[in-house]
C-alpha positions in Angstrom: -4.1 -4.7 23.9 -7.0 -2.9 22.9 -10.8 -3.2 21.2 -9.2 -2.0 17.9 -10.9 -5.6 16.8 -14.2 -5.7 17.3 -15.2 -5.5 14.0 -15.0 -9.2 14.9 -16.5 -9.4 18.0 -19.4 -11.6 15.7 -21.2 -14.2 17.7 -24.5 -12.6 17.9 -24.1 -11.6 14.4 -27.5 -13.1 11.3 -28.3 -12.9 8.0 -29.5 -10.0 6.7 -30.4 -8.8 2.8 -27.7 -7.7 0.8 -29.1 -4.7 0.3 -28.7 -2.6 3.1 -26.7 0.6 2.1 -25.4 1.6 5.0 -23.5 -0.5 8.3 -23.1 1.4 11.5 -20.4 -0.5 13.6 -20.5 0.1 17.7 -16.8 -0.2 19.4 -17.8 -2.9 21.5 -18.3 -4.7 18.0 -21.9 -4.4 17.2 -23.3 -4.0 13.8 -26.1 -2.8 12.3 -27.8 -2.9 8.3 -29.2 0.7 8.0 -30.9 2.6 5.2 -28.7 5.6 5.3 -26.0 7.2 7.7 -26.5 7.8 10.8 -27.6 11.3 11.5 -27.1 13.2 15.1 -30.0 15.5 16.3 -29.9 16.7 19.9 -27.0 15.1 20.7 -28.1 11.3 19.8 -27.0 9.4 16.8 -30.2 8.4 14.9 -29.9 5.3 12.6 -33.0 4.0 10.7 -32.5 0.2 10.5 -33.3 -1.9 7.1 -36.3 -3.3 8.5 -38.0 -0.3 9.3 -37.2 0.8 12.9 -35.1 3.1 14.1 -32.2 3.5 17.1 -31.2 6.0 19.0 -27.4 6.0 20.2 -24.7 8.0 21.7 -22.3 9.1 18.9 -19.3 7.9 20.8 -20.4 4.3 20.6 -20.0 4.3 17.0 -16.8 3.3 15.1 -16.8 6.2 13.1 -13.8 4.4 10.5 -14.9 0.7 10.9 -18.6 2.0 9.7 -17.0 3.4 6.6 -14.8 0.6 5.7 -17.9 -2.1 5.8 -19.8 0.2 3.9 -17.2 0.3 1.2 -16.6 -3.8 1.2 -20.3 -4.5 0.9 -19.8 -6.3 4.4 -23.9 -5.7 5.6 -24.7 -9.6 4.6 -22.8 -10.1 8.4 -24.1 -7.6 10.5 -26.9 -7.6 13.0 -30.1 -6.7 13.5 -32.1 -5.9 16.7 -35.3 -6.2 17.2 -36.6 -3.1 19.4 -39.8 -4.4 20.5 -38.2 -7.4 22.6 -36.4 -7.6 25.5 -33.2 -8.7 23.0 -32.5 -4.9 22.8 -28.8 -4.0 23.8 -28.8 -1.7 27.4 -27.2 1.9 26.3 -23.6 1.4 27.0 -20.9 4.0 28.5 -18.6 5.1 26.1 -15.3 4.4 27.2 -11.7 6.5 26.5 -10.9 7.1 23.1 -8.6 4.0 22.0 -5.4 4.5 20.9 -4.2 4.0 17.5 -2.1 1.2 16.1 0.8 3.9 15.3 0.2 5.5 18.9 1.0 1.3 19.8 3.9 1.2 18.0 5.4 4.3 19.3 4.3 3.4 23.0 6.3 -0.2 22.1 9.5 1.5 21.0 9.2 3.9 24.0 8.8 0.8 26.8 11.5 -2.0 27.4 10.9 -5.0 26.1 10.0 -7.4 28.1 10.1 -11.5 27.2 7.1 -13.0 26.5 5.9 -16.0 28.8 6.2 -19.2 27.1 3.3 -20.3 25.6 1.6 -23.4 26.7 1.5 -26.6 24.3 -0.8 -29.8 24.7 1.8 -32.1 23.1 0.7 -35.2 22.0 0.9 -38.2 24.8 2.5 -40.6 22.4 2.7 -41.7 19.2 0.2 -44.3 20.1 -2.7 -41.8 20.9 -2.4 -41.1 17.6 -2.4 -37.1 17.2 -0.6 -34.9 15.7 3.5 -34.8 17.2 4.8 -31.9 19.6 7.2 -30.4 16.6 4.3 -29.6 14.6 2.5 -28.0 17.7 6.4 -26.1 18.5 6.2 -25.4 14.4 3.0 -23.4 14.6 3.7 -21.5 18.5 6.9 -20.0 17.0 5.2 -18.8 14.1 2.4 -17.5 16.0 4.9 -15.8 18.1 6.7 -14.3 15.1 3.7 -12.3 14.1 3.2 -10.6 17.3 0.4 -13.2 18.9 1.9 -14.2 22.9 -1.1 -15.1 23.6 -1.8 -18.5 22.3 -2.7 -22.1 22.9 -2.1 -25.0 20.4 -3.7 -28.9 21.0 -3.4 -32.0 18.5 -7.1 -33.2 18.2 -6.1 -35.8 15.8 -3.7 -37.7 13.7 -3.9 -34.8 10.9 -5.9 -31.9 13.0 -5.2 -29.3 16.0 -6.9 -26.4 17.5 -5.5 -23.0 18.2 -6.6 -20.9 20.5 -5.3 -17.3 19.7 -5.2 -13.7 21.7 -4.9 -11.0 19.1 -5.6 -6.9 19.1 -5.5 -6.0 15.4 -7.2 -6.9 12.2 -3.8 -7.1 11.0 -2.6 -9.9 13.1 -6.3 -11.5 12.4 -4.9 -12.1 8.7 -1.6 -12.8 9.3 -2.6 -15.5 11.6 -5.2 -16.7 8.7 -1.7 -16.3 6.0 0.4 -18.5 8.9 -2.0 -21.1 9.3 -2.3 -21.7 5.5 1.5 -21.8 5.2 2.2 -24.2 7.7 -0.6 -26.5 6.6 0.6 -26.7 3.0 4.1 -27.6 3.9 3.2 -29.7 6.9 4.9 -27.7 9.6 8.2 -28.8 7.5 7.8 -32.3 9.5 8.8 -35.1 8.0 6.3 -38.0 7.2 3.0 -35.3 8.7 -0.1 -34.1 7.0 -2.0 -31.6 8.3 -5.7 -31.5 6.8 -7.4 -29.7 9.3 -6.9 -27.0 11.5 -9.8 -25.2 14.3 -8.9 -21.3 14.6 -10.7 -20.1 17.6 -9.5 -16.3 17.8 -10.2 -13.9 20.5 -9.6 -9.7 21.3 -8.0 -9.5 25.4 -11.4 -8.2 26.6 -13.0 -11.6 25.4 -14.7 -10.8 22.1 -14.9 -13.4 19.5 -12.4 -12.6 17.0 -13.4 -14.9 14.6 -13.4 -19.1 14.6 -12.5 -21.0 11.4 -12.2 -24.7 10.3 -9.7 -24.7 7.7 -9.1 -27.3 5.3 -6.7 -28.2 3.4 -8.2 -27.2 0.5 -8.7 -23.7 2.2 -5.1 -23.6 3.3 -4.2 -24.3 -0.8 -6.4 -21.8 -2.5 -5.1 -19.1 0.2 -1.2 -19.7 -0.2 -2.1 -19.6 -4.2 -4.0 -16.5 -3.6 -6.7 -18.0 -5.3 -8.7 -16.3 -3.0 -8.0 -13.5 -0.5 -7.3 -13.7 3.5 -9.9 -10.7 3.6 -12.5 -12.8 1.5 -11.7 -16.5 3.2 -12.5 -14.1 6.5 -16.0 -12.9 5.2 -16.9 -16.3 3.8 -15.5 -18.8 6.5 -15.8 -17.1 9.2 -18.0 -19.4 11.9 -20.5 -16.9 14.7 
């Protein structure tokens, strides 16, 4: 599993203007609001940040394709912003080997056996006295979970009508279909009789330990996503929680 993800490695990420024009996006999941591209002289990457200073970096730090995609999707109200004259500034980093892409994972999947994934642990509910939300729901969302590729997950009750789930993921795409999932199950209840889900914690991760991105949904959130009265891409910019 790789760092394909850090686009939403977010926890250190504040407000900025909207009107920064360009976002320069580091592997390790960095961002930062610049005026312009980035441009290389001598070998470093020089980016002149929205409020005035400027960074030098090695070019191989940078996610060339996640830069341009924030750029595009206006996505510079999220990113971060260093200041250089304090100690807060982020030690040069070694680049590491170029990751592969999510074709050059599939093919490497079709190439390998399969193995079984290990069963996922579930906190089931003690009883129905405790008063949290039953085993089948928790069974309910691990098999769906597993269904969209995450094998890394852990699902507790935290109430009558909530639960947490702690997820492992390694694409953007699983991000979303884990956000689509989520909303499904929540709308029809897990397909449990006599449940109501209002409430679920999403607390997502990449395998190297990055924040992935941590959401409360509703179920107010779950209903305008499975009526696509708003986007998984959208719900992701404005519920995500650093």
């Amino acid at each position: 599993m790789k760092k394909a993800l850090t686009l939403f490695a977010l926890t250190i990420f504040v407000a900025l203007p909207s009107f920064a024009t360009y976002i320069v996006v580091l592997k390790d999941g960095t961002r930062y609001a610049a005026k312009a591209k980035w441009t290389v002289t001598k070998g470093k990457a020089l980016v002149l940040l929205e409020n005035g200073q400027s960074l030098q970096l090695d070019p191989s730090l940078i996610d060339v394709a996640r830069s341009e995609a924030l750029t595009k999707m206006g996505a510079g109200a999220s990113a971060n912003i260093i200041d250089l004259n304090t100690n807060s500034t982020p030690a040069q980093q070694t680049p590491s080997a170029p990751e592969p892409t999510l074709g050059d994972q599939i093919k490497l999947r079709r190439n390998q056996p399969q193995q079984p994934a290990p069963a996922a642990p579930i906190t089931p509910a003690p009883s129905s006295k405790a008063g949290l939300l039953s085993p089948q729901v928790l069974e309910k969302f691990d098999r769906a979970f597993e269904n969209i590729g995450i094998y890394e997950r852990k699902l507790t009750p935290t109430g009558p009508h909530s639960m947490r789930a702690d997820l492992t993921l390694d694409t953007e795409d699983r991000v979303f279909n884990a956000i689509s999932a989520t909303s499904l199950l929540m709308v029809r209840n897990a397909g449990v009789e006599g449940v109501q889900i209002d409430s679920v914690e999403l607390f997502m991760k990449t395998t190297v330990g990055g924040a992935a991105g941590r959401f409360q949904m509703t179920r107010a959130d779950a209903e305008a996503l499975n009526q696509k009265t708003i986007s998984q891409q959208d719900y992701f910019v404005r519920k995500v929680i650093y």
